[in-house]
KEMAR-544534 format. One record per residue (C-alpha): x, y, z; residue in one letter. Coordinates in Angstrom, 3 decimals. Layout:
// KEMAR-544534
<site><c1>X</c1><c2>Y</c2><c3>Z</c3><aa>a</aa></site>
...
END
This chain:
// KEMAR-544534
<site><c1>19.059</c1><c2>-4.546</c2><c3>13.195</c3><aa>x</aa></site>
<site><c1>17.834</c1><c2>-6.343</c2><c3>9.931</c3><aa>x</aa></site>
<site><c1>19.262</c1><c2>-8.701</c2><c3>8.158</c3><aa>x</aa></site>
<site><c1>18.110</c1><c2>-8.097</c2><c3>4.239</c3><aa>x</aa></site>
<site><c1>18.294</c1><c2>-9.801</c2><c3>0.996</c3><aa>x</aa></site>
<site><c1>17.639</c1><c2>-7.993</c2><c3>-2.044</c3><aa>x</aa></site>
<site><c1>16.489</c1><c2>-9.933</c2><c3>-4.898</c3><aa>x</aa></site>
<site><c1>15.884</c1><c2>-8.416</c2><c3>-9.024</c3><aa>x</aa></site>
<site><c1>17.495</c1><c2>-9.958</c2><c3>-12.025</c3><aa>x</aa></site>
<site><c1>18.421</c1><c2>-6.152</c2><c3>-13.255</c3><aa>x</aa></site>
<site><c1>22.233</c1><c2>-5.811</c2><c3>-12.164</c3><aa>x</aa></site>
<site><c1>22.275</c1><c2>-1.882</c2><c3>-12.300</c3><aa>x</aa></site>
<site><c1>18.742</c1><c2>-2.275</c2><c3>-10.559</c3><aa>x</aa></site>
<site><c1>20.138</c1><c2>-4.570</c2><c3>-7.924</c3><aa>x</aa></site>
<site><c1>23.460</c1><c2>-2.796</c2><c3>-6.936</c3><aa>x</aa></site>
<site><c1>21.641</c1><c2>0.321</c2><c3>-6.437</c3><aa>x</aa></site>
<site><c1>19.352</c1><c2>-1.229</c2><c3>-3.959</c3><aa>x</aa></site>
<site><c1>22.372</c1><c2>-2.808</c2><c3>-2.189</c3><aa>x</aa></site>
<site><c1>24.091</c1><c2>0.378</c2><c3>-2.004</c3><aa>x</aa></site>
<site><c1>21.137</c1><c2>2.220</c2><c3>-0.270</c3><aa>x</aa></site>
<site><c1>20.209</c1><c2>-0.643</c2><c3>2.248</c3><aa>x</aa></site>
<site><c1>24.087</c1><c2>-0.787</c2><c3>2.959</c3><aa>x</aa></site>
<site><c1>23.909</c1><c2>2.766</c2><c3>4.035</c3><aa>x</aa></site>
<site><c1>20.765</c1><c2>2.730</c2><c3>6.288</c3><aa>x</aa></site>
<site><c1>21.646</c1><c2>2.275</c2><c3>9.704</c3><aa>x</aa></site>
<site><c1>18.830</c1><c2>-0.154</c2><c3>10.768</c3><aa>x</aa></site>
<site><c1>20.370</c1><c2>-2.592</c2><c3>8.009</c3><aa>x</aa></site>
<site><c1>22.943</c1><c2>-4.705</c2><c3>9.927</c3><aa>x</aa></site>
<site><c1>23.305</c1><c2>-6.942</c2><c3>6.269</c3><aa>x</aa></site>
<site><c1>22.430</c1><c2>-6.993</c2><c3>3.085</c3><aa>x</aa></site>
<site><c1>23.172</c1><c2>-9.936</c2><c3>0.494</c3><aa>x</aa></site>
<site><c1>21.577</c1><c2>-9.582</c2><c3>-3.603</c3><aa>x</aa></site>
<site><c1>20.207</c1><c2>-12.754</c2><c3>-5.681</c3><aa>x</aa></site>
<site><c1>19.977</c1><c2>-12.047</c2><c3>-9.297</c3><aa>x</aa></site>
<site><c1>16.652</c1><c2>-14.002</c2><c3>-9.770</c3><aa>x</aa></site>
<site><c1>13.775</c1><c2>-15.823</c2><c3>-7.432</c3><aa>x</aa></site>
<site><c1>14.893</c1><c2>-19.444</c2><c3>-7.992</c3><aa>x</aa></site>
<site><c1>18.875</c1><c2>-18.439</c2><c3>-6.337</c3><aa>x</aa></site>
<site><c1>16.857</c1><c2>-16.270</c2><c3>-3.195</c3><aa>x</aa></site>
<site><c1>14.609</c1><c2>-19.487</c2><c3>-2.510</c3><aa>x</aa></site>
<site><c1>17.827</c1><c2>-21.633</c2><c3>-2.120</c3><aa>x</aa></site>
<site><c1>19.303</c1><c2>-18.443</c2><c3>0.212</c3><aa>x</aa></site>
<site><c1>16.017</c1><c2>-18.534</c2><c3>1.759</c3><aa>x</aa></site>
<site><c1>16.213</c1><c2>-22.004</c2><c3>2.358</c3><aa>x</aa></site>
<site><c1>18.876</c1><c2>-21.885</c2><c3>4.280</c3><aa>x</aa></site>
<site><c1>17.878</c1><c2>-18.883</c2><c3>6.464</c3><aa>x</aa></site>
<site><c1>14.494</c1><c2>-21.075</c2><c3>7.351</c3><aa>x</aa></site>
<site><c1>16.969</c1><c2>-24.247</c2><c3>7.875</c3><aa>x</aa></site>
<site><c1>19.047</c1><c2>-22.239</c2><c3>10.410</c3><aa>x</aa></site>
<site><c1>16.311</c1><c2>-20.542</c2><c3>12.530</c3><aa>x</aa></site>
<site><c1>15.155</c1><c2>-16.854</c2><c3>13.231</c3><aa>x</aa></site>
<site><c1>18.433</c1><c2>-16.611</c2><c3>15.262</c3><aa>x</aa></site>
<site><c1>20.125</c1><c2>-18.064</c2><c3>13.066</c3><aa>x</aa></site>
<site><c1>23.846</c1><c2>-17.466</c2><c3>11.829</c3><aa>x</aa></site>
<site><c1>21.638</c1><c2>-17.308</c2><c3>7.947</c3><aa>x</aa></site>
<site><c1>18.334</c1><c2>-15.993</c2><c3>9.566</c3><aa>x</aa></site>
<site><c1>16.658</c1><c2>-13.413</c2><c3>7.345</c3><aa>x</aa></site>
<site><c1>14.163</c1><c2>-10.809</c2><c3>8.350</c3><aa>x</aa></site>
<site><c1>13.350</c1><c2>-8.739</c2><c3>5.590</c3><aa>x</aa></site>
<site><c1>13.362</c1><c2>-9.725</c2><c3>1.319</c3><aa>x</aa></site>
<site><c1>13.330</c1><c2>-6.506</c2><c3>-0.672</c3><aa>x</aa></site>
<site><c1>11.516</c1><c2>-8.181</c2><c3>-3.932</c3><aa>x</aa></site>
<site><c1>11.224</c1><c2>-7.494</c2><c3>-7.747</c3><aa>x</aa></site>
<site><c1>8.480</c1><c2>-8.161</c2><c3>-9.408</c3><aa>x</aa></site>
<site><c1>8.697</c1><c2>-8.659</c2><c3>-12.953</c3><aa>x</aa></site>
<site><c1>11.851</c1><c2>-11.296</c2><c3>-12.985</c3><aa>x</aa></site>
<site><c1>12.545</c1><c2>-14.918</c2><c3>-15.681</c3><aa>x</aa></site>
<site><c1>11.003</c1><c2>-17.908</c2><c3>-14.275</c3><aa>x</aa></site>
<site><c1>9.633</c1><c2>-17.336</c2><c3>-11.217</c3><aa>x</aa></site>
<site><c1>8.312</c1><c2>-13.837</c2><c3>-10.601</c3><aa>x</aa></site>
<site><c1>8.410</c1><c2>-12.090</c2><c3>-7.521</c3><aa>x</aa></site>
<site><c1>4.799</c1><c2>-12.442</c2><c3>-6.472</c3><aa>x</aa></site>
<site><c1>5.278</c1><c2>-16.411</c2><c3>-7.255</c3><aa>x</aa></site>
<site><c1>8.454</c1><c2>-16.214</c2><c3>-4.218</c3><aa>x</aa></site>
<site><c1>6.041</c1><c2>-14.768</c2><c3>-2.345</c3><aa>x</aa></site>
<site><c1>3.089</c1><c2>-17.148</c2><c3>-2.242</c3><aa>x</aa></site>
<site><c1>5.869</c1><c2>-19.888</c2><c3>-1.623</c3><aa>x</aa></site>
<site><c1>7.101</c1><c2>-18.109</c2><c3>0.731</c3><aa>x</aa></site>
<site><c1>3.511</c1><c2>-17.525</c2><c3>3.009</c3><aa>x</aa></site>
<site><c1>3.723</c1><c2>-21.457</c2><c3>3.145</c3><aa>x</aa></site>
<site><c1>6.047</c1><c2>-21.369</c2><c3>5.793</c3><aa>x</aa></site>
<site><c1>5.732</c1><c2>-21.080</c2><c3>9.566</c3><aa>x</aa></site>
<site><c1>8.063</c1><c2>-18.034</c2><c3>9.695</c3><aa>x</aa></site>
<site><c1>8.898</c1><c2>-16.889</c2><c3>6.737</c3><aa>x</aa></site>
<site><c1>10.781</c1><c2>-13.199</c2><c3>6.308</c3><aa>x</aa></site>
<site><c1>9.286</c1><c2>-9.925</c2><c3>5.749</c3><aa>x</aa></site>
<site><c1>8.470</c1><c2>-9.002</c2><c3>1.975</c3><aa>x</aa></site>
<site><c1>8.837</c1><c2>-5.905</c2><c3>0.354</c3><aa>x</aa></site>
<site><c1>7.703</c1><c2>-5.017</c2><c3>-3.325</c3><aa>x</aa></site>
<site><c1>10.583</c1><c2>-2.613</c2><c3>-4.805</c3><aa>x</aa></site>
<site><c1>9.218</c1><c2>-2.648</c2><c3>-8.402</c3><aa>x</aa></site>
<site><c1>8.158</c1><c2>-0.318</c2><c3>-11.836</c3><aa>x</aa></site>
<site><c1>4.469</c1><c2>-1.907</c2><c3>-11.787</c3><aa>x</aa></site>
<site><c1>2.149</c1><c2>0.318</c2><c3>-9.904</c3><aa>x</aa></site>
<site><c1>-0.327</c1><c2>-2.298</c2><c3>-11.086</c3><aa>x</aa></site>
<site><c1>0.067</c1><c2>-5.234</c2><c3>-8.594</c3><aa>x</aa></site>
<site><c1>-0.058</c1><c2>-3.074</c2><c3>-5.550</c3><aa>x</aa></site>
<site><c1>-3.719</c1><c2>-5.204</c2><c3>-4.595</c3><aa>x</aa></site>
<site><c1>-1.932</c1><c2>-8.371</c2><c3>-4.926</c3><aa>x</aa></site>
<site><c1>1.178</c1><c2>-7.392</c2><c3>-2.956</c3><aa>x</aa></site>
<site><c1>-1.156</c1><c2>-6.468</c2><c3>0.155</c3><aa>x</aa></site>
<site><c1>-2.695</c1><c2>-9.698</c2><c3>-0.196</c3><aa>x</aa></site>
<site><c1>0.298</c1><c2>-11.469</c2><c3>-0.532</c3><aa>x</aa></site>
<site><c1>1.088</c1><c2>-9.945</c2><c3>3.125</c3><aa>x</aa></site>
<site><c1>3.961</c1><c2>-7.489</c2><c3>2.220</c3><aa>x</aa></site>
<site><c1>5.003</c1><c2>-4.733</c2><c3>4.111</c3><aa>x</aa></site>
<site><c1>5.288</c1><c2>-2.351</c2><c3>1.836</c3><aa>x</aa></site>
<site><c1>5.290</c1><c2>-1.767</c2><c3>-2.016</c3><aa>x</aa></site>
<site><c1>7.992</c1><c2>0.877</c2><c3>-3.254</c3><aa>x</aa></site>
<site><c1>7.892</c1><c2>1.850</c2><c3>-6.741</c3><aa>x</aa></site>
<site><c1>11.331</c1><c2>2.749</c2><c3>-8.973</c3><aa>x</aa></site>
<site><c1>13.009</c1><c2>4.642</c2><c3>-9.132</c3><aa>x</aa></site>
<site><c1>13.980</c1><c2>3.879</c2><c3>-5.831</c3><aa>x</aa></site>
<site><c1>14.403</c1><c2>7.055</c2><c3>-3.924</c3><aa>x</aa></site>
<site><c1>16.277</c1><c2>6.502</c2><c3>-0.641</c3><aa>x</aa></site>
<site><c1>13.367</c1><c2>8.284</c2><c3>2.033</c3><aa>x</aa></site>
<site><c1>10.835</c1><c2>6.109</c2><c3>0.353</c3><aa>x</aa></site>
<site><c1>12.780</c1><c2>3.667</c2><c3>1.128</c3><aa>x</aa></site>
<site><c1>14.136</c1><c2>4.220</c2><c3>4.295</c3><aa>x</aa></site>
<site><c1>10.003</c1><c2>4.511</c2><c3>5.262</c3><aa>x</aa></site>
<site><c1>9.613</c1><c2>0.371</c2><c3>3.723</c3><aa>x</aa></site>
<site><c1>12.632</c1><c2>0.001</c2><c3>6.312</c3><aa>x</aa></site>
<site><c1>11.277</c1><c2>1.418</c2><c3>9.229</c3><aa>x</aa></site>
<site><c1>7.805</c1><c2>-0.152</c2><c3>8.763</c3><aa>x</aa></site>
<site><c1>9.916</c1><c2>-3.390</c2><c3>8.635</c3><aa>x</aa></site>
<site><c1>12.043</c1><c2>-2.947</c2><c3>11.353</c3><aa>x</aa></site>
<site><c1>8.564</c1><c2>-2.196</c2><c3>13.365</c3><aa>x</aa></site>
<site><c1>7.035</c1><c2>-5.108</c2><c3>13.127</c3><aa>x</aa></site>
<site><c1>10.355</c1><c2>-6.789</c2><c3>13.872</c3><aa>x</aa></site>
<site><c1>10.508</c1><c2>-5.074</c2><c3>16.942</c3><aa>x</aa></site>
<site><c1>13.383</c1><c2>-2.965</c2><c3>16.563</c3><aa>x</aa></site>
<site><c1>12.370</c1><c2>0.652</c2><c3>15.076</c3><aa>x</aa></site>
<site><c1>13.764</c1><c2>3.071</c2><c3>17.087</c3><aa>x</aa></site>
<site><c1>11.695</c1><c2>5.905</c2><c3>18.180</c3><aa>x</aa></site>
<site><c1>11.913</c1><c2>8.632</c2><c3>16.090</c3><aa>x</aa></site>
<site><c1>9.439</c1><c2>11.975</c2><c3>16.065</c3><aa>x</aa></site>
<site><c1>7.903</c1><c2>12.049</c2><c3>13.025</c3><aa>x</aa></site>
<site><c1>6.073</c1><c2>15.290</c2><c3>12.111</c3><aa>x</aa></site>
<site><c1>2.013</c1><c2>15.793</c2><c3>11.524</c3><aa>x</aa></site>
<site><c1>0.358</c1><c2>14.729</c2><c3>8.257</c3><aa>x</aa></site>
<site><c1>-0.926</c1><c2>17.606</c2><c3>5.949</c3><aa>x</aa></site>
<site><c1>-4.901</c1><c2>17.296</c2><c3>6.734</c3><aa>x</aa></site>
<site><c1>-5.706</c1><c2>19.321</c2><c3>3.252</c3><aa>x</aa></site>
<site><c1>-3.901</c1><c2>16.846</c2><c3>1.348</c3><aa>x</aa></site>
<site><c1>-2.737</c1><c2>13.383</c2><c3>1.183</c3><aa>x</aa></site>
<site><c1>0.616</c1><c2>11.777</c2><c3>-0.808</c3><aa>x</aa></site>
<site><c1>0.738</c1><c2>9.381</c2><c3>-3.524</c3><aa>x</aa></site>
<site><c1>3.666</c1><c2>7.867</c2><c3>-4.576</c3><aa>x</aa></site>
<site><c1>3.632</c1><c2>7.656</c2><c3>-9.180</c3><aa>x</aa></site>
<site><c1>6.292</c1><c2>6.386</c2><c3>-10.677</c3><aa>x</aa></site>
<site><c1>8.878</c1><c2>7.191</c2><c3>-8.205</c3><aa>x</aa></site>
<site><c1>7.284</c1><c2>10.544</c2><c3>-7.723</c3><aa>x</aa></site>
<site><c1>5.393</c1><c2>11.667</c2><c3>-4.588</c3><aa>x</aa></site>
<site><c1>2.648</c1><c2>14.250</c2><c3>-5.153</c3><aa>x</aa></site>
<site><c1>0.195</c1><c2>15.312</c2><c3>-3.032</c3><aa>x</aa></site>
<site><c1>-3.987</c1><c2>15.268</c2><c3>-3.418</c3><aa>x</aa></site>
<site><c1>-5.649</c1><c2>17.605</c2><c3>-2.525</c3><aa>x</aa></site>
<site><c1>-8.528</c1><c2>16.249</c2><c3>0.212</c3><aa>x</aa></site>
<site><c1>-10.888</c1><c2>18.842</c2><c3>-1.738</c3><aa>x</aa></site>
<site><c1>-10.243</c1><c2>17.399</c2><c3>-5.051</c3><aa>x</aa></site>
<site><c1>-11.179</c1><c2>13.860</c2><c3>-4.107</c3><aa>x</aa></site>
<site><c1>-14.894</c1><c2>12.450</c2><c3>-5.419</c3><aa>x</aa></site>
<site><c1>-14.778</c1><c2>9.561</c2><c3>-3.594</c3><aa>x</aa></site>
<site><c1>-12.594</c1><c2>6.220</c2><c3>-2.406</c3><aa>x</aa></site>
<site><c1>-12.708</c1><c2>2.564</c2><c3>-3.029</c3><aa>x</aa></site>
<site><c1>-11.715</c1><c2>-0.374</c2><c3>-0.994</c3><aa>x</aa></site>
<site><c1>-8.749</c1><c2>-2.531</c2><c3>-1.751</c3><aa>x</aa></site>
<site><c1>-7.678</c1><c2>-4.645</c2><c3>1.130</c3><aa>x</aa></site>
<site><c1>-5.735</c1><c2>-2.184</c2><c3>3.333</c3><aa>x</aa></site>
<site><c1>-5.346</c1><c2>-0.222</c2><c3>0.444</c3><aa>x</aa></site>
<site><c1>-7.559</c1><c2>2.605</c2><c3>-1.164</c3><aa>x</aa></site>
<site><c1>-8.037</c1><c2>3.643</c2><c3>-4.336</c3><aa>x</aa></site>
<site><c1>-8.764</c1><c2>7.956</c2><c3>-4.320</c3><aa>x</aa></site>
<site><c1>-10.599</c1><c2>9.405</c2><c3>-7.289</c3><aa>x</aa></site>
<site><c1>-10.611</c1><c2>12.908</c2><c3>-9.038</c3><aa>x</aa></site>
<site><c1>-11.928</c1><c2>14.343</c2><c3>-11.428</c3><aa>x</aa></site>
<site><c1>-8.046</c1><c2>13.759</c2><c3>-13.315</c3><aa>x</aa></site>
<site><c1>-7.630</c1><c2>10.202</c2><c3>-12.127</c3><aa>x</aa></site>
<site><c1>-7.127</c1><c2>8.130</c2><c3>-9.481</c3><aa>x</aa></site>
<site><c1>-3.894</c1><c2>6.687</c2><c3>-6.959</c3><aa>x</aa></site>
<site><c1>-3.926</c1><c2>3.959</c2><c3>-4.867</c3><aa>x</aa></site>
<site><c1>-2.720</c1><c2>4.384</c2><c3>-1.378</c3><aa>x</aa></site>
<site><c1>-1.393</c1><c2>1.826</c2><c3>1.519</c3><aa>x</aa></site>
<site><c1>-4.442</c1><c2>3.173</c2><c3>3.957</c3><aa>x</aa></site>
<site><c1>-7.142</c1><c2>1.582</c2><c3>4.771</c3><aa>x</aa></site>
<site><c1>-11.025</c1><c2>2.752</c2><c3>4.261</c3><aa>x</aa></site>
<site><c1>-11.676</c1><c2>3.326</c2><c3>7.383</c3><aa>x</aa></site>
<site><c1>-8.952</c1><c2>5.413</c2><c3>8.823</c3><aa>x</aa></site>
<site><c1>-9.521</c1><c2>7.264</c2><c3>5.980</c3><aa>x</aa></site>
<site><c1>-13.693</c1><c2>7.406</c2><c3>6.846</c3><aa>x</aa></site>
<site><c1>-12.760</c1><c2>8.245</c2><c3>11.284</c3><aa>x</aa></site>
<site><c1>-10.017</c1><c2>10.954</c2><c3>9.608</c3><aa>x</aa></site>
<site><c1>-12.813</c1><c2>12.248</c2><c3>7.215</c3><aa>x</aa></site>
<site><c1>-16.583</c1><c2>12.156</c2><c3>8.753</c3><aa>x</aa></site>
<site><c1>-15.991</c1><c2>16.312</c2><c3>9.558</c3><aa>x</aa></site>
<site><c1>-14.665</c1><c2>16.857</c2><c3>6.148</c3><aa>x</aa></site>
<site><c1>-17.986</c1><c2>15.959</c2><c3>4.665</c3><aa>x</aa></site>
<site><c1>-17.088</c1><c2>12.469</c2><c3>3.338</c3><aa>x</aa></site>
<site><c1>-19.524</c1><c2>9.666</c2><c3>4.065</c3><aa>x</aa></site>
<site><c1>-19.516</c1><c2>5.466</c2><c3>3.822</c3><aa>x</aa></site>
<site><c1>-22.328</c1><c2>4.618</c2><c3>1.497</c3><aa>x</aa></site>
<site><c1>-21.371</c1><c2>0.895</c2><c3>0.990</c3><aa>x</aa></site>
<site><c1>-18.490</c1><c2>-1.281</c2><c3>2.449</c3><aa>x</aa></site>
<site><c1>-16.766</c1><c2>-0.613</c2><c3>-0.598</c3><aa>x</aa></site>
<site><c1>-17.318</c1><c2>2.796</c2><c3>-1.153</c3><aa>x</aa></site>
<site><c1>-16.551</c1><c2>6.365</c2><c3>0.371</c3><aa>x</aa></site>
<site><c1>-18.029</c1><c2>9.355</c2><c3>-0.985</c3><aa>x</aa></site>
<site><c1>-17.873</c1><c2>13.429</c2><c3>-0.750</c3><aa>x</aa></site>
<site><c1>-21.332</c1><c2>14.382</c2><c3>-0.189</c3><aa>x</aa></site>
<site><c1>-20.301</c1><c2>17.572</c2><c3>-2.438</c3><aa>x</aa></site>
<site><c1>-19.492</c1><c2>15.662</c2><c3>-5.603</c3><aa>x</aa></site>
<site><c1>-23.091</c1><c2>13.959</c2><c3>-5.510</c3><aa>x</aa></site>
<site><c1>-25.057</c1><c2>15.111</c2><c3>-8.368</c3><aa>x</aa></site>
<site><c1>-27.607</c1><c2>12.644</c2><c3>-8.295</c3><aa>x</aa></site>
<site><c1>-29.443</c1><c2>10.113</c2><c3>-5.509</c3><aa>x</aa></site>
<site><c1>-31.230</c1><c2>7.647</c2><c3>-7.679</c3><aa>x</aa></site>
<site><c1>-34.172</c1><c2>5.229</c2><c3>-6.740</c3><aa>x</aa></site>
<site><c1>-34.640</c1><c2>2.213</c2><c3>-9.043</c3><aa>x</aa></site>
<site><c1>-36.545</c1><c2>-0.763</c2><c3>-8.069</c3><aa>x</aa></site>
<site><c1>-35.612</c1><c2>-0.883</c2><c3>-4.383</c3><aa>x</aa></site>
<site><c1>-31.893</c1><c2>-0.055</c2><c3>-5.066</c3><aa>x</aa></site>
<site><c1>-30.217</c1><c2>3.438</c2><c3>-4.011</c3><aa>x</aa></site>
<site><c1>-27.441</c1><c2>4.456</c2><c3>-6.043</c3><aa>x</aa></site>
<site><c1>-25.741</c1><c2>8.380</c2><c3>-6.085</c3><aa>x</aa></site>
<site><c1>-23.982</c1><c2>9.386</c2><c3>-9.393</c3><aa>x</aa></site>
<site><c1>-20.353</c1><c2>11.327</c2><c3>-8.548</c3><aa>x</aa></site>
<site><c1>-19.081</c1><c2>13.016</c2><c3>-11.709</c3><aa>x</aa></site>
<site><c1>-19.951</c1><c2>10.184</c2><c3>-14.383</c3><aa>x</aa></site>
<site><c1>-20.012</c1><c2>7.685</c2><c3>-12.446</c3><aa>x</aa></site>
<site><c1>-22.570</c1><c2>5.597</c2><c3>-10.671</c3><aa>x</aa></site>
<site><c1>-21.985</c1><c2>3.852</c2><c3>-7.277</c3><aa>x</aa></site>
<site><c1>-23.925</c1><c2>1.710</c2><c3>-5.477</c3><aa>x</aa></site>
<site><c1>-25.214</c1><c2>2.621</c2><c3>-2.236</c3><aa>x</aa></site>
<site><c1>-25.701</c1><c2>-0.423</c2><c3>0.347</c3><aa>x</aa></site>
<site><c1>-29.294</c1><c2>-0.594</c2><c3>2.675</c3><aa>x</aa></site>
<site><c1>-27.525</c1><c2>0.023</c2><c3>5.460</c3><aa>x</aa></site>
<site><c1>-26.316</c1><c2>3.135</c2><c3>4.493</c3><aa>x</aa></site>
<site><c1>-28.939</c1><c2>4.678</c2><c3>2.486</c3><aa>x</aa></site>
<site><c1>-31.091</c1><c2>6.332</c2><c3>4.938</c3><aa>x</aa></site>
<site><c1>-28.015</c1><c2>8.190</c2><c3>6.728</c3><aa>x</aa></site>
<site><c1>-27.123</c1><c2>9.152</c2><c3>3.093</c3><aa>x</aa></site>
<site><c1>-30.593</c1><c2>10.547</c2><c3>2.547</c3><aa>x</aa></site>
<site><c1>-31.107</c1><c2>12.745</c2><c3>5.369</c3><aa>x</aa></site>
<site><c1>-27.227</c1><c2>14.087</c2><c3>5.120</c3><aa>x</aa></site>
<site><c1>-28.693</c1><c2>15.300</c2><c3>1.925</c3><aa>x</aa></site>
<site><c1>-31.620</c1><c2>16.249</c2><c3>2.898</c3><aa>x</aa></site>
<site><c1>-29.716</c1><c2>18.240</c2><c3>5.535</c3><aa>x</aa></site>
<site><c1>-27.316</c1><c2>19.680</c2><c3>3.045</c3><aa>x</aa></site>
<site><c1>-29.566</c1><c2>20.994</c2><c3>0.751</c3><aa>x</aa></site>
<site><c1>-32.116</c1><c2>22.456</c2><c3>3.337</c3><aa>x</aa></site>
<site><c1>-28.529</c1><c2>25.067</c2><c3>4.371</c3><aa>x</aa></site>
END
């Protein structure tokens, strides 16, 4: 069971997140602090008293956009400590996602909060805690993927996607209407991918080898051009890309 603190300076924001943590079962506690500076002192004294503690913490449900200190501030005080609790973004800001992951959270849940988003920050928590219970979960949709925007899950379409960029153990999908970031890495995306026709051209990079319109040559450098836009294509990778090509063309 977790012991939680939830932490925005919103009151109607704050409540609401009480309420659902309250009423998910892996949640044994749940205290709220109305700004960083009053969960650092709370903090404080769950470090003081121990991971066993009587005021142990294991989980910080975290705002981002708060007076004074801002949520990813708490957090990079927080990664100075030996053991310091769990951190998870609950926020409106799509746009520090990258930072989050670097910042070590567990998860980065986007408002409005909807309680089985949620509940998934909770159980990857109470994993790495030790204490998820085993519960069947069903198979992922192989034609498409979800993305969560602004509180909203939709799903891709695999088809749809040009290509992927890295971000930590994040990655960034593109279409031809935009493009989501996801908490999956590159390469579980590459091993789930290779028979789908999507190749690594570069360590940053992921491509559909149907959305190439163009392999360029330019002064030793190999680049492919996927819709408007040009990506770089690393040595390494260049002559698989080639003769893929080559192959794909000569069908």
């Amino acid at each position: 069971m977790l012991r939680a603190l939830a932490v925005d300076d919103e009151r109607p924001s704050l409540e609401e997140l009480l309420y659902l943590l309250n009423a998910d079962p892996r949640i044994a506690s749940v205290e709220g602090a109305g700004d960083a500076t009053e969960a650092l002192r709370r903090i404080n004294r769950a470090l003081e008293s121990g991971p066993d503690g009587p005021d142990a913490i294991d989980v910080v449900f975290l705002d981002i956009h708060m007076p004074g200190l801002d949520g990813l501030d708490l957090a990079r005080l927080l990664n100075g400590f030996a053991q310091p609790p769990l951190i998870v973004f609950v926020t409106a800001h799509e746009d520090f996602a990258v930072q989050a992951f670097d910042l070590k959270a567990v998860d980065y849940v986007l408002k409005p909060v909807r309680t089985e988003r949620l509940a998934e920050a909770v159980r990857r928590a109470a994993q790495l805690r030790g204490t998820a219970p085993r519960i069947p979960v069903s198979e992922p949709d192989p034609d498409h993927l979800p993305v969560e925007l602004g509180g909203v899950t939709r799903f891709v379409a695999v088809e749809d996607i040009t290509h992927v960029e890295a971000h930590g153990d994040y990655a960034r999908l593109h279409t031809a209407k935009g493009s989501h970031l996801v908490r999956i890495p590159l390469s579980t995306l590459e091993d789930r991918w290779r028979s789908r026709g999507f190749v690594r051209i570069h360590r940053r990079y992921l491509v559909a080898l149907r959305h190439i319109g163009e392999l360029r040559l330019d002064a030793g450098t190999v680049s492919v051009l996927v819709g408007t836009e040009e990506l770089q294509v690393s040595r390494r990778h260049a002559r698989e890309l080639r003769e893929l090509l080559i192959r794909r063309t000569a069908r």
